[in-house]
Residue, then its C-alpha position, 0 to 999 in steps of 0.5 A: x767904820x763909823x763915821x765919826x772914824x771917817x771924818x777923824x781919818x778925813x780931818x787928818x788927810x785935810x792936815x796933811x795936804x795943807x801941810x804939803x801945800x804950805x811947804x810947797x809955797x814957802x819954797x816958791x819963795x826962796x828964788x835964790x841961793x841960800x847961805x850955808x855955813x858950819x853953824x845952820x848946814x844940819x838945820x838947812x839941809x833938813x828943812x828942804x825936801x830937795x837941796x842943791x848945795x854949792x860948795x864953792x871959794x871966792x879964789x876958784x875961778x871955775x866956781x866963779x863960771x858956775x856961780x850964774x847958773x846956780x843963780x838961774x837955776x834957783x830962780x827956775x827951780x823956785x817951789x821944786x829945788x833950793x840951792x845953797x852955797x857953801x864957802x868951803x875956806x869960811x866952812x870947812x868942817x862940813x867941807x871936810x866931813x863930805x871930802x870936798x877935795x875940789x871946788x866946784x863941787x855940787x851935792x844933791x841932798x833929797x829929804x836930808x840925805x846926799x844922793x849925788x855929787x857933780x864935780x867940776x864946772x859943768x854947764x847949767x843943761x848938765x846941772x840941770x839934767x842931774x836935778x831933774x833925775x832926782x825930781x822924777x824919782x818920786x815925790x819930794x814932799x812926803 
């Protein structure tokens, strides 16, 4: 290999790691829930490598329960996990595309794609030991 081969392919790995450090530093950024709607879920749920979304109703008083470990979470999680809540009464088109039929109900979408779902008004350490299943398998930035 020659070395202007070399530094092409060294010039592209540079790229790629500031890439990934750039996405990791956007989402230590986001340190709370993120609002989802009809309108921006495609565009949201895409945009972050791991995603935690709420589908939830201002009615529910089980949602109500799990709205303060959703807020720690999000804070704890801040550069690994975004979370993002869903009114499914305000929303129901995508509520309706994913069968949401009880609140609260939690979905975890990794690189775009729902990978599990928690139904009910679990507490933070069961919300919590579902997400970190998902973040030891494997990379969430490539």
């Amino acid at each position: 290999m020659s070395d202007d081969e070399l530094e092409a392919i060294k010039q592209k790995k540079m790229a790629e790691l500031q890439k990934a450090a750039e996405a990791r530093a956007a989402l230590s950024s986001i340190t709370a829930p993120v609002h989802l709607t009809d309108s921006n879920f495609s565009t949201e749920v895409a945009r972050y490598p791991v995603l935690l979304v709420d589908f939830w109703a201002a009615w529910c008083g089980p949602c109500r329960m799990v709205a303060p470990s959703i807020d720690q979470l999000a804070k704890e999680y801040s550069g690994k996990v975004v979370f993002g809540k869903l009114n499914v009464d305000e929303n129901p088109r995508v509520a309706g595309s994913f069968g949401i039929q009880s609140i609260p109900t939690m979905m975890i979408f990794k690189n775009g794609k729902a990978v599990d779902v928690i139904i009910g008004a679990l507490p933070k350490g069961a919300i919590e030991a579902k997400l970190k299943q998902h973040l030891s398998s494997g990379s969430i930035y490539g």
